[in-house]
N, C-alpha and C positions, 0 to 999 in steps of 0.2 A: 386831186383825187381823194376821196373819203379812206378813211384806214377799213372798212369794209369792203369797199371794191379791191381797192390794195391789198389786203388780204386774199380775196377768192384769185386773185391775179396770182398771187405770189402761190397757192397754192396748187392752181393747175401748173406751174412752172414745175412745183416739186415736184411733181405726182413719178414723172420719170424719172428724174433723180433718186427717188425713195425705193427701187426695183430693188436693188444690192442692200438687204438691212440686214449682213450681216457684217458690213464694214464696220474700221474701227469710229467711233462718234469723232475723234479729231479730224481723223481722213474725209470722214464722213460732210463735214462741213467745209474741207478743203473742195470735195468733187462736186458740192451743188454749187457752189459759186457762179461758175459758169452758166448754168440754168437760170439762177438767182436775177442776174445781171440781167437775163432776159424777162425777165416777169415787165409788168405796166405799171409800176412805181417803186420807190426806194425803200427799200429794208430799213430800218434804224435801231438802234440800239440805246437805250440809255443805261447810262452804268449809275448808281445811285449810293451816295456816303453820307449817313447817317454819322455824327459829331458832337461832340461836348465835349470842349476844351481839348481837342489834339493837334494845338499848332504847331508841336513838334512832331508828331508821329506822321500830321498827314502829306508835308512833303514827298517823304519817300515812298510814301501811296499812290500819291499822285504822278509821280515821275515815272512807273512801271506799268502804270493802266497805257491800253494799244489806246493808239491813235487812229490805227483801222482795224479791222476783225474781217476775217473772210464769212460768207454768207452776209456780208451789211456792207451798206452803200454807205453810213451814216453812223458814228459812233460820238455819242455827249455824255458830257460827264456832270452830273450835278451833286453838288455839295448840299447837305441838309444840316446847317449850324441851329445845335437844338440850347438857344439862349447860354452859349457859351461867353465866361467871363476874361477868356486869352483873346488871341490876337488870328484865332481859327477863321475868320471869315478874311480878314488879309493876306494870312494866309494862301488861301483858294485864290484869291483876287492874282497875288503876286505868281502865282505857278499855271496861270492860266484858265482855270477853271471857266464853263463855259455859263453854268448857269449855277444862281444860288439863292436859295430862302432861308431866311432867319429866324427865328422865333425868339420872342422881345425877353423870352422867362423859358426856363426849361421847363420842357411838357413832356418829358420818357420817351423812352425809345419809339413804345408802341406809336407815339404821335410824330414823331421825328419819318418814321418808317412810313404813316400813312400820308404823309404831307407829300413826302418823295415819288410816291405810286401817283398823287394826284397831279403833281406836279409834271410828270412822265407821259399821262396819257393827254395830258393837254401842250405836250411837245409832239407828240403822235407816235411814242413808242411802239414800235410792234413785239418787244422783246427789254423785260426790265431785266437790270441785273442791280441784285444789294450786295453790297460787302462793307467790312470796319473798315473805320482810317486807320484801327493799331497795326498793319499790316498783318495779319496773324494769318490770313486767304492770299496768297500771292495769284496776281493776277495774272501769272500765265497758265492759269487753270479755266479761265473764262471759255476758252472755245470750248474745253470740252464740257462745261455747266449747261450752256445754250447749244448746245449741238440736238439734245432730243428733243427739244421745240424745233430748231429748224427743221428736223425729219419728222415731225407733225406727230411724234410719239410720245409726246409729253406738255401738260398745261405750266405744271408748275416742277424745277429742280431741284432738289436741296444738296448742297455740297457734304458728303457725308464725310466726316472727320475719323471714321474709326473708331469713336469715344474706348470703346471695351477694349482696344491694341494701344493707343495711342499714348506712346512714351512719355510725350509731353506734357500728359495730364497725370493728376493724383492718384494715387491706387484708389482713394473712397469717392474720388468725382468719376472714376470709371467704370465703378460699379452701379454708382447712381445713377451716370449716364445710360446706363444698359440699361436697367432695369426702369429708368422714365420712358426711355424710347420706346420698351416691349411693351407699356403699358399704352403709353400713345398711338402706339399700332395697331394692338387689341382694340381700342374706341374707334381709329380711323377706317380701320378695316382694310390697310392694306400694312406692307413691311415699311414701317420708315427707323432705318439705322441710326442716326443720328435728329432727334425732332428739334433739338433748340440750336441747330447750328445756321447762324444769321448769311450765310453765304449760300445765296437761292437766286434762281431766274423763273421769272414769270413772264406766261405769254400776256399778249394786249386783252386776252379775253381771259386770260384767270385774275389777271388785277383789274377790271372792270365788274369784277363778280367780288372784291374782298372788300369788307367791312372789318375793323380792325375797334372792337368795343372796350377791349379791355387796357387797362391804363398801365400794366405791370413788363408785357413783352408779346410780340405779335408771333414770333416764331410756332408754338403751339395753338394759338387759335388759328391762323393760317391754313395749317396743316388739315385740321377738322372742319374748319371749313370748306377748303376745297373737298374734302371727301365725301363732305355731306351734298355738295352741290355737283357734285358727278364728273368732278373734272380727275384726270389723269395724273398720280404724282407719283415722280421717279427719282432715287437718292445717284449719285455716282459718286465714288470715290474721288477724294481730293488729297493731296498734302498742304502741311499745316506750319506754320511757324511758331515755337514759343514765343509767348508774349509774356511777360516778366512784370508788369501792369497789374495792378491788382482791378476786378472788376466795378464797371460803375455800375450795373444793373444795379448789384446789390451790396449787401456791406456786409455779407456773414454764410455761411452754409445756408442754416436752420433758417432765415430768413429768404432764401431762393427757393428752400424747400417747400417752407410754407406758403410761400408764393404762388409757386408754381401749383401747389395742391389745391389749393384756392382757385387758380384759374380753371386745371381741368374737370374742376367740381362743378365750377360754375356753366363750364360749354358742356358737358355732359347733361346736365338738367335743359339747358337753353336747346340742344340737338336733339336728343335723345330724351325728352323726359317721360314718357309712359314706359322706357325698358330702364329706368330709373326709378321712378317713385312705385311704379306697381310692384315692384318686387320688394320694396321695403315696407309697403301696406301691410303685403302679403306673411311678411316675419313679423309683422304688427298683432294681422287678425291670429295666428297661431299661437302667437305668446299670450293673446289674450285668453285664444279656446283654452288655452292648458288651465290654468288656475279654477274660470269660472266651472270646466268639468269637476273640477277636484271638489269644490263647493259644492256643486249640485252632488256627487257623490257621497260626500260626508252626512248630505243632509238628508240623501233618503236612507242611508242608512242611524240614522237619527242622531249623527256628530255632529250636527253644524255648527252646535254652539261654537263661538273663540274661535271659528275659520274664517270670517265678514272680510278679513284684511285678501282672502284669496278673492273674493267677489267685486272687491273695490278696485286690485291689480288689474283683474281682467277687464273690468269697465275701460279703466286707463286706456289698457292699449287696443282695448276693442275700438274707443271713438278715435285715436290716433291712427288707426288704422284706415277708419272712414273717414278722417280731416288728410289723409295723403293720398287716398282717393279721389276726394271732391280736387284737390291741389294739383295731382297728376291731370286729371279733365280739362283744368285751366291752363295750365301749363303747357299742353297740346294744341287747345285754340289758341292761346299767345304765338304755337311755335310756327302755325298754320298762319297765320298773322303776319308774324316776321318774315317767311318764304313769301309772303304774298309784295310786302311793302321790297325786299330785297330783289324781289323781281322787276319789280317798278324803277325802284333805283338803278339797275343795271341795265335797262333800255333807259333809263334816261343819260345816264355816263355814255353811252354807246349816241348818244346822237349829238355827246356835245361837239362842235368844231375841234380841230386844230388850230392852234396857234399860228397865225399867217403869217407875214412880212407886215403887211398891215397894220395887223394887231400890234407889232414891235414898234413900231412908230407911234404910237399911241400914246398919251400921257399916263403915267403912270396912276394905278390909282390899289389902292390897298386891298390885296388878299389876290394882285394877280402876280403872274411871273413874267420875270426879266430878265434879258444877261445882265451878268454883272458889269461890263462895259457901260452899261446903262443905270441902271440902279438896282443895287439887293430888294428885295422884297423881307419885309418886317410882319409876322407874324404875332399876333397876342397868344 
């Protein structure tokens, strides 16, 4: 059965299950089980560990992820070893791990993260879930992450840490965190409490829909993109564990900061860019008017001598103003462009097969997936 049919299956199943929305989300996914069970093919789940060198941390990772999940016939566990130089892939191997890709050289989270979503939906995920190996997400937070996808009220979850309460962080990362998140909600246009926190479920159709471009961290492009493309996102509280680990993302504050400011610079112009550049044309062509009035003033009053320099300013930002113009123009067709090709892309992910039995018997051949029973998969 196609994860399409499987889907409309699983969703007339819910349809009755979903009467009572004002149960709690855990309960919640405790009472459609039964429904679940009756739909015309398997739920699955995959749970997804993004890695760089945590062969200590990820045992105790691994050893607390469910081995079944209510609302899923089907829970896999995949390790994403993003060219770690420990012993993180034996690791996995040795604790059971079911499936795992390696990448030959570390290529950042954001790659680590999209390898795994690809990897999932050609397992036939209907419900991804990411979390660290540092355990910092304890995994009996899972059902209630995926509970608003199973009750079809949500595409994409993000496990909201509290940043602005949250004891365990610094007084000045919990102010930063507040004040990123408010800003990333303002762009997104919806409330997200927490934007960069890595413990998220995604339905089979919101990571069929994510294109992950930027090479620094996928958490905030994510976010904007689903919002842009009309999907449903919903935070729910989680509890958190310190982690005492200094971060790999980055190696300093001012460095994340600037990071990160770079990135939502950049998907602000790439989503958004006529409620972008027009309004900076616009403080363009005004700082231009100002001056060259002042010139044209002086001069019919017969001052103009020694004022040229107010006529030269306003030239400036008069054509700066028309080069953010002609740019904004372009920038809109690029963005009309990219909606067009990311549409194409997402019926074409959407018609790829699933990974069969078949298929698993098949010699192995570079850039596909395997269990590890079989062989890792080695990515460049």
């Amino acid at each position: 059965m196609t994860p399409l049919k499987k889907q409309c299956s699983f969703k007339k199943a819910l349809a009755t299950a979903c009467m009572a929305a004002t149960i709690h989300p855990t309960e919640a996914a405790r009472d459609i089980k039964a429904t679940l069970d009756q739909a015309d093919g398997a739920m699955k789940l995959v749970i997804q560990i993004p890695c760089l060198n945590e062969a200590g941390q990820l045992p105790g990772t691994l050893l607390e992820l469910p081995k079944q999940l209510s609302g899923f016939d089907e829970v896999i566990v995949l390790v994403i070893d993003d060219g770690s130089t420990d012993d993180t892939a034996a690791v996995a191997r040795e604790h059971g791990v079911e499936w795992l890709i390696r990448h030959r050289r570390n290529r950042g989270l954001a790659s680590a993260f999209t390898s795994g979503l690809e990897a999932s939906l050609r397992l036939g995920a209907d419900v991804i879930v990411n979390t660290d190996a540092d355990g910092q997400y304890p995994a009996s937070e899972i059902p209630k992450l995926v509970a608003p996808i199973l009750l079809g009220k949500a595409d994409l979850v993000i496990g909201d840490r509290r940043p602005g309460e949250n004891k365990g962080f610094p007084l000045h990362k919990r102010f930063l965190q507040r004040v990123g998140s408010k800003l990333v909600s303002r762009l997104a246009g919806a409330e997200i409490p927490d934007a960069v926190s890595g413990f998220r479920a995604l339905s089979r159709d919101a990571a069929l829909q994510t294109s992950v471009l930027t090479s620094f961290s996928y958490t905030i492009e994510t976010v904007l993109q689903s919002c842009h493309n009309g999907l449903s996102v919903v935070s729910v509280p989680i509890s958190t564990r310190r982690t005492i680990r200094p971060s790999r993302l980055f190696r300093s504050l001012p460095q994340f900061l600037i990071r990160s400011g770079m990135t939502i610079l950049s998907l602000q112009v790439r989503y958004r860019p006529l409620a972008f550049l027009v309004p900076s044309a616009c403080v363009f062509f005004l700082a231009g008017c100002l001056p060259v009035a002042r010139f044209l003033y002086l001069s019919g009053i017969g001052r103009g001598d020694g004022h040229v320099q107010s006529l030269v300013l306003g030239g400036v930002c008069l054509l700066a103003s028309l080069l953010l113009l002609g740019l904004a123009v372009l920038a809109h067709l690029c963005a009309v462009n990219r909606s067009i090709l990311e549409r194409m892309e997402y019926l074409r992910r959407k018609s790829l097969d699933v990974i069969s039995s078949r298929d698993l018997a098949a010699p192995a051949v570079e850039g596909s997936i395997l269990p590890v029973n079989a062989r890792a998969v080695s990515h460049g």
